[in-house]
N, C-alpha and C positions, 0 to 999 in steps of 0.2 A: 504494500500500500504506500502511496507517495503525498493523495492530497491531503491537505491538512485541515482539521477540522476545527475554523478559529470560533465556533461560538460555544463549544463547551468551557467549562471553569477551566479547565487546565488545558490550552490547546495541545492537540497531537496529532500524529498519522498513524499512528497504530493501534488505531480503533478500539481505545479506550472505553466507546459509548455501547461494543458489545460485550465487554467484559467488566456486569456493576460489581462484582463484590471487589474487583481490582478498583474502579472507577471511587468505589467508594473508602476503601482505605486509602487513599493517593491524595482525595478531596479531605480526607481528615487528617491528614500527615502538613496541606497546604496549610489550614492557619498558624501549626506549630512553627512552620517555616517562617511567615511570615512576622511571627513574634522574635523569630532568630533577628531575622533580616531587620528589624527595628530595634534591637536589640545593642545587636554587632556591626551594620551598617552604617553606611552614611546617613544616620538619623537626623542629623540639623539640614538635610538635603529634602528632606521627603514631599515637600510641599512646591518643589523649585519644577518648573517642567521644562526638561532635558529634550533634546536635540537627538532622540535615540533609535537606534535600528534595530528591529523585531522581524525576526522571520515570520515568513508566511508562504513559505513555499520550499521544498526542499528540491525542486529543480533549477538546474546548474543555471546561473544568471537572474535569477531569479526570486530567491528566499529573503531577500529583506527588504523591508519597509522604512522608512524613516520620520517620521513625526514627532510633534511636543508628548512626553509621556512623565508621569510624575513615577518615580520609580517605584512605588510600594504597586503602582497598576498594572508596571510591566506585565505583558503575557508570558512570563516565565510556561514554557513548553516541553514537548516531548518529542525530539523528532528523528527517526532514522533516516539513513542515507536510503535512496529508491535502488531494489536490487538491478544490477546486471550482471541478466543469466542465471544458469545455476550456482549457487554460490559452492567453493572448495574447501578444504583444508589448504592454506595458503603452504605450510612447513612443517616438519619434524617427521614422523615415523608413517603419519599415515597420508602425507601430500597426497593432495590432486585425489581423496576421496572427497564424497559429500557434505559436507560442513553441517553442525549440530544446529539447530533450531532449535534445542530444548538440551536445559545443563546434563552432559553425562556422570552420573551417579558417581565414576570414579576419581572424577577432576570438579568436583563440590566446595569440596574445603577450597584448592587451589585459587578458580574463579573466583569465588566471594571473596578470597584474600585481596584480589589484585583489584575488583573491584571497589570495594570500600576503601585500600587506600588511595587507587587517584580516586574516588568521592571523596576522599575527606581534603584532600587540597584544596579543592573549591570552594568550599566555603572560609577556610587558610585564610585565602590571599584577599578575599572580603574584610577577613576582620584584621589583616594588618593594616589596609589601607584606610579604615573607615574614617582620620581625620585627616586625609591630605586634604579635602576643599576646605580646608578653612584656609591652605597656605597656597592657594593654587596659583600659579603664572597665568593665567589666560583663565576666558571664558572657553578657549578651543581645549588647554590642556583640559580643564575641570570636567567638559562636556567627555573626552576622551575616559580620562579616571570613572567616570559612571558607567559609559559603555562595557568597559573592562568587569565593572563590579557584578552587572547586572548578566554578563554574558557567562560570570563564572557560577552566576545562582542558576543560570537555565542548565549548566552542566551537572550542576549538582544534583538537578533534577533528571536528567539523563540516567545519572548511576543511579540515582535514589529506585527510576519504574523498573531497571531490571532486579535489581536487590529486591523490590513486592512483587517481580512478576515472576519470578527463578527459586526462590530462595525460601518462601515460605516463612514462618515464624521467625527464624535465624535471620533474615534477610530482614525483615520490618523492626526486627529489634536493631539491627544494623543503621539503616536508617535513624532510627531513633536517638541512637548514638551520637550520628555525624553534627545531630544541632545540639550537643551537650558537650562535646570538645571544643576547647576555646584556644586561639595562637599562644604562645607564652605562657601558657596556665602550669603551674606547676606543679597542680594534681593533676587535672585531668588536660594535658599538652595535646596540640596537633600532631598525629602519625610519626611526619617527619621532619629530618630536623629543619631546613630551613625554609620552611612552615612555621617555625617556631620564633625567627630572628623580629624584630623589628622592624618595621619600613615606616619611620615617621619624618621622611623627609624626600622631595620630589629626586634627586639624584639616587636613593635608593629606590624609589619607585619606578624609575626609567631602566634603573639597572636589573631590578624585581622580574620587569615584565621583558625587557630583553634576554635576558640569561636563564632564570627559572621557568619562565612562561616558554621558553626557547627549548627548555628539558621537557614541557608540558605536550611539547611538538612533537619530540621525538618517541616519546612514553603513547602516546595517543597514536603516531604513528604505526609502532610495532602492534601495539593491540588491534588497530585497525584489520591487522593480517590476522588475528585469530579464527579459528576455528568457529568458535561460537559465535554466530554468525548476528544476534540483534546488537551485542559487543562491540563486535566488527564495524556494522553500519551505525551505531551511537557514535562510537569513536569519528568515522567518516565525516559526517555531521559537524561534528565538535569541531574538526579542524577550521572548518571554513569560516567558523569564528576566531578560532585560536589566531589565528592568521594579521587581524587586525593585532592585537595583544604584542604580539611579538614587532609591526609597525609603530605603536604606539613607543615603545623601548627603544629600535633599532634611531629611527627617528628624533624620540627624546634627546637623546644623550647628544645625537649629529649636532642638535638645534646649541645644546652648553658647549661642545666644543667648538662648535663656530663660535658665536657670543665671545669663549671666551679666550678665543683668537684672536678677536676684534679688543677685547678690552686689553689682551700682553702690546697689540703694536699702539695701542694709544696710550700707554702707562710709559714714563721714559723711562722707569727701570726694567719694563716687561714682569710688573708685579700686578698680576688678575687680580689679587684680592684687594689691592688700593683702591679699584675699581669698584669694588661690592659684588667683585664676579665668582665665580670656584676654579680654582687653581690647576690644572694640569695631576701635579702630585696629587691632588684628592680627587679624582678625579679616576685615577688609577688606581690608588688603593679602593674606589668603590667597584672597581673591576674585581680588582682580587676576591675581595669580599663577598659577592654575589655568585661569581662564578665559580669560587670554589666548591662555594655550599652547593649549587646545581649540580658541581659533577659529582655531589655525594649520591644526588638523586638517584642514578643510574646504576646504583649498588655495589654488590664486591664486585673487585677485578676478576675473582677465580669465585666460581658458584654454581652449587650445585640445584640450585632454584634456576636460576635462571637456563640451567640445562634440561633441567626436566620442562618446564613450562614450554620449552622450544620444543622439545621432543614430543610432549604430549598436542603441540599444535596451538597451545593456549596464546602463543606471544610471539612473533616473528620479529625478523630484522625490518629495518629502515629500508622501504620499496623494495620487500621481499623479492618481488617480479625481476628485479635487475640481477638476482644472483641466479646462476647455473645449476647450481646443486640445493637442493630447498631441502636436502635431510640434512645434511652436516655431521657425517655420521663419524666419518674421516677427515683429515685436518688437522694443525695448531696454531697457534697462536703465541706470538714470543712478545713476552712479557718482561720488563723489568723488574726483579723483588728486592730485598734485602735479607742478605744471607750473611752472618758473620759482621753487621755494620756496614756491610760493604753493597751497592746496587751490581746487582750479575742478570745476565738475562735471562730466562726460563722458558723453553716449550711448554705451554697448555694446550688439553683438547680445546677445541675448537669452539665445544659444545659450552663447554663449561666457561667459555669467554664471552657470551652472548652478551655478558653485559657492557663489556670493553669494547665490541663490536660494535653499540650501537651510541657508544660515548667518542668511538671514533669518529661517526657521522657528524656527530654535534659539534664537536673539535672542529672542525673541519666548517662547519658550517659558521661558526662564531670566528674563526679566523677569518672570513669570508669580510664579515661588517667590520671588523677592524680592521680589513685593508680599505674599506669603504672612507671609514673614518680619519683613518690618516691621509688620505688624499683630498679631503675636507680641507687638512691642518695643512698640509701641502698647497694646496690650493691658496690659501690664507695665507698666504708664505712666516710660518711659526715653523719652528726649527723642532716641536718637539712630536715623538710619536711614540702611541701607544701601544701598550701589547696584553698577549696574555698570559697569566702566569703558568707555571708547570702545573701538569692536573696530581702532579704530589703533592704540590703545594696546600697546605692548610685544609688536608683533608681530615674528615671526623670518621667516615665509612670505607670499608675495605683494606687492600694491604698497605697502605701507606697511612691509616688511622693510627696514632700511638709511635712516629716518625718524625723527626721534623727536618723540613725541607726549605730551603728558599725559595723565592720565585722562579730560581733558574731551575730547579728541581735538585740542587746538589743534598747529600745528605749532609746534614750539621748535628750540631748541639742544641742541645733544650734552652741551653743557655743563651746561645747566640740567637737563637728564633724569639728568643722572649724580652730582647735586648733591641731586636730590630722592628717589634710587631708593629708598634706606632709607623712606621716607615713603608709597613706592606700594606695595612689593614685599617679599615676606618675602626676609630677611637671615639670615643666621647666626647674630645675635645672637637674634632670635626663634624659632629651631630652637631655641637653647641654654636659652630660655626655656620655649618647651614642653615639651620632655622633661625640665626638671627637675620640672615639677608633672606627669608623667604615668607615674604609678607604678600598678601595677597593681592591679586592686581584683578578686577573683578569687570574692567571696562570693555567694553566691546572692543578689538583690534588693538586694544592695549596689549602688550607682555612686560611682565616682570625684565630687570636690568641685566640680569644673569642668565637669562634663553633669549637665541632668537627666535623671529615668528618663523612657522614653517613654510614652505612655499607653495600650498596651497592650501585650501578649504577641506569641509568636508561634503562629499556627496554633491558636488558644484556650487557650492553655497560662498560668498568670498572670506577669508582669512576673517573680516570683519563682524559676521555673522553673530548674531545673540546665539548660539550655541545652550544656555542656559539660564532660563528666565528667573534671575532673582530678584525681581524686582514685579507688583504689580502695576 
């Protein structure tokens, strides 16, 4: 089924309105949510109407709408990607059979595993961000920040209908879960770690949603290859919002390091922050920062999860379709460990590397916008360029957890890592720095002194656009 049914309570395409005792737990799961969402949200927002795009259609060109929407009315939805063909086992032992349509009884636990925790990200990266509009640059950035918020609550609800419509008991108490864990809480913490960090300030926010929403890319990606096929087409779906998310970051960050390109050649010392701008060096350590904790996302380097979930067909690589061999049954994988103090290289199965496999993609793909970015700084003729750090670097999960590294990835001392952190890694003192220059600029086509505007609209609208009605 593809068209989508917008006058039920909860729009969807997957014919919600012939399945009530589904329809009616899902409609009573909705107030709880919305108490989350007023809760954890952008609640001093609720009343403002947003400049926002809502699907309404899950065929290609086609699935969003744009209009003034006040966000607690968002249509928060259900939508899968429309099948084409018979759908397969994308990989592992039993490729290229027929794909499950219903959880198989032996890969139970597994599934719900991997589904509840990407559901419980989603609602994460909500309550980290719930007070950037007070501090926001623009009425374009703010408008963007909501987009982001509200498209992470419709994912939520994504994993929430498979979790009530697979899962049974287990699964609705699962849900019930995901709006009782809070970011930071430390009783009841978000899944993962950095889900858990902080983002109270727009250069982590840009960074948040470039780096971690960039990990959300490639997590959503492999799943897409799954076996279990409503999984599959939820994820599908997902992406085509996630997409913006990862704009909104790659974008952000362009916008400060132009700005504050502009602010080193107008400063005679080439000092950004005499200017009231963010400095290059913070700038980079919010690199570090952000993208280390991403690549914890992608789990251990050597796993044996991550082998099975491949083999059992549950979780594919990054555009499965482009590899040759879709079992992986043969194979390795050379890895560097620490044996003795010392980094030596190591053969791994292949199998057991899936998660290193799909953190190469990402690598790869984040070096991409940093060459983007320095040719920004290039362009700007600023002498200085950025990079990324070694994914040893300041890692919490897998072999290099319990390590310490520098950014070049060399192995060191506890000592010297904890001598240098201020130097790698945003500190306190640089939170206390941003947010005193990030005061809110709330005018139409105005921006804050420290970004520039972007070079275009949203949805053909100009740069100048009321984006978000704060005002009657």
């Amino acid at each position: 089924m593809s068209s989508v049914d917008l006058n039920s309570k909860i729009p969807n395409n997957v014919g919600l309105a012939d399945d009530p005792k589904l329809q009616r737990a899902l409609e009573k799961w909705l107030p709880n949510y919305l108490e989350w969402w007023h809760d954890m949200g952008p609640t001093d927002f609720e009343d403002k109407p947003v400049f926002l795009r809502t699907a309404i259609s899950v065929e290609r060109g086609g699935w969003a709408n744009y209009d003034y929407v006040k966000m607690p009315d968002y249509r928060w939805g259900i939508f899968l990607a429309p099948n084409e063909g018979e759908p397969t086992i994308k990989c592992g032992d039993d490729a290229g059979t027929p794909a499950w349509l219903d959880v198989p009884g032996e890969h139970r636990n597994a599934l719900r595993r991997i589904i509840v925790t990407q559901a419980d990200t989603e609602p994460a990266s909500v309550e980290q961000q719930r007070l950037l509009g007070h501090i926001a640059p623009s009425l374009y950035d703010l408008r963007n920040l909501f987009q982001v918020n509200v498209e992470e609550g419709r994912h939520l609800w994504a994993m929430v209908y498979l979790l009530h419509k697979y899962f049974g008991r287990d699964g609705r108490d699962e849900a019930d879960e995901l709006l009782q864990r809070r970011s930071g809480d430390a009783d009841k913490p978000r899944i993962l770690g950095a889900f858990n960090q902080p983002c109270d300030h727009w250069l982590s926010f840009f960074a948040f949603t470039m780096f971690t929403d960039r990990d959300g890319k490639y997590q959503l990606a492999a799943l897409a290859e799954s076996g279990f096929d409503p999984l599959a087409r939820s994820t599908q779906f997902m992406l085509t919002e996630e997409a913006h998310h990862l704009f909104v970051g790659d974008t952000g960050i362009q916008r400060i390091i132009k700005r504050s390109a502009e602010l080193q050649a107008l400063d005679p010392n080439g000092d950004v922050r005499a200017q009231g701008g963010i400095d290059f060096e913070l700038i980079q350590r919010t690199i570090n920062y952000w993208y280390t904790y991403s690549l914890d996302l992608f789990g251990g380097e050597i796993s044996s999860n991550a082998s099975s979930f491949f083999a059992s067909g549950l979780k594919g690589r990054f555009h499965e379709h482009r590899f040759e061999d879709h079992r992986a049954i043969e194979g390795e994988y050379r890895l560097p460990v620490v044996e003795g103090g010392k980094l030596v290289e190591k053969d791994v199965a292949l199998r057991n590397a899936m998660n290193e496999v799909l953190r190469d993609a990402y690598v790869a793909d984040c070096e991409r916008v940093i060459a983007r970015w320095n040719k920004t700084l290039e362009t700007a003729g600023s002498p200085t360029r950025l990079s990324l750090p070694s994914r040893r670097f300041h890692r919490h999960q897998g072999i290099y957890a319990g390590h310490a590294f520098d950014p070049q990835g060399n192995l060191i001392s506890a000592e010297e890592y904890e001598a240098n952190r201020s130097r790698w890694l945003l500190v306190p003192e640089d939170n206390e720095y941003l947010l005193s220059i990030m005061k809110p600029c709330y005018e139409p086509g105005k921006f804050a002194n420290w970004i520039a505007p972007p070079t275009k609209g949203i949805e053909g609208r100009p740069v100048e656009f009321e984006y978000v009605k704060l005002h009657d």
